[in-house]
C-alpha positions in Angstrom: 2.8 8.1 -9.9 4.0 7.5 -13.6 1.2 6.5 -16.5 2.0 3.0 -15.7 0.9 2.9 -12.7 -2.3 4.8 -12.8 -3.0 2.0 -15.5 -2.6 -0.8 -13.5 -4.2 0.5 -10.1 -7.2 1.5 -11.7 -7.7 -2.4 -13.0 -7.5 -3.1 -9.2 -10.3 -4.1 -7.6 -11.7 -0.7 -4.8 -10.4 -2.1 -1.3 -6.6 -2.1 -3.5 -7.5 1.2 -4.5 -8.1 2.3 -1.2 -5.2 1.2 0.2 -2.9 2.3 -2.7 -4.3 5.9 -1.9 -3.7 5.5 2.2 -0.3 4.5 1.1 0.5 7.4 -0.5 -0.8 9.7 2.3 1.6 7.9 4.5 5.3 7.1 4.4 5.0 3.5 6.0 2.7 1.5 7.8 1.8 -1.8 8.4 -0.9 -4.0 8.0 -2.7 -3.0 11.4 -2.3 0.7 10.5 -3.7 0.5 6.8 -6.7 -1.1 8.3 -7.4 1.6 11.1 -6.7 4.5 8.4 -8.9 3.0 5.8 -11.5 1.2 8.1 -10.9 -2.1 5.5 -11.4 -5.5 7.5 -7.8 -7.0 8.3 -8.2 -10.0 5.3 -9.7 -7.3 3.0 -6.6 -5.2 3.8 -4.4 -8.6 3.3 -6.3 -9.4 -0.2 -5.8 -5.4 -1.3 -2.2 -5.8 -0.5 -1.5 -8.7 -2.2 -2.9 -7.8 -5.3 -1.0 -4.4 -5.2 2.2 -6.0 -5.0 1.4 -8.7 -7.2 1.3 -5.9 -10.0 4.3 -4.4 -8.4 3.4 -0.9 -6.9 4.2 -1.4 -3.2 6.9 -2.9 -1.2 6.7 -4.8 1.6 9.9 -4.8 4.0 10.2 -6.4 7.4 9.9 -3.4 10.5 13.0 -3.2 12.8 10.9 -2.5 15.9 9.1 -5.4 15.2 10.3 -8.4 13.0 6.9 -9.9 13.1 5.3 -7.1 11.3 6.0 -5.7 7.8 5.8 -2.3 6.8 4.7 -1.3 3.3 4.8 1.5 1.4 5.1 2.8 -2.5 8.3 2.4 -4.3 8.9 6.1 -4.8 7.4 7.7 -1.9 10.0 9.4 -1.2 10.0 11.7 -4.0 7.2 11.2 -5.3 4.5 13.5 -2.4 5.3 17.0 -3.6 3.9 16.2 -7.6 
């Protein structure tokens, strides 16, 4: 996670924060899974979400398996899990 980023998350509001750090335990996952993983509420997990891509540090991108369902994860999570 650059500089940048820890800047912005930590302006977040704690459910964001929460998610931010499931997300980076975990490749991809959707909305359903984030809220079993972090035991958030389904519209606190929405509201978290929202703001974190609203400052641009996750992705949102539409699953294969299931077109109704978006999978999000962190820009760089790639190469980003063995810092």
């Amino acid at each position: 996670m650059s500089t940048s980023d820890k800047k912005t998350v930590y302006d977040l509001p704690p459910s964001a924060k929460l998610v931010y750090k499931v997300l980076e335990y975990n490749d991809q996952l959707t909305q359903q899974q984030i809220a079993t993983e972090s035991r958030l509420p389904p519209r606190t997990v929405r509201f978290a979400l929202s703001e974190l891509k609203s400052v641009g540090v996750v992705e949102e991108e539409i699953s294969f398996a299931d077109a109704r369902q978006r999978l999000y994860n962190l820009p760089n999570s790639e190469s980003g899990q063995s810092e």
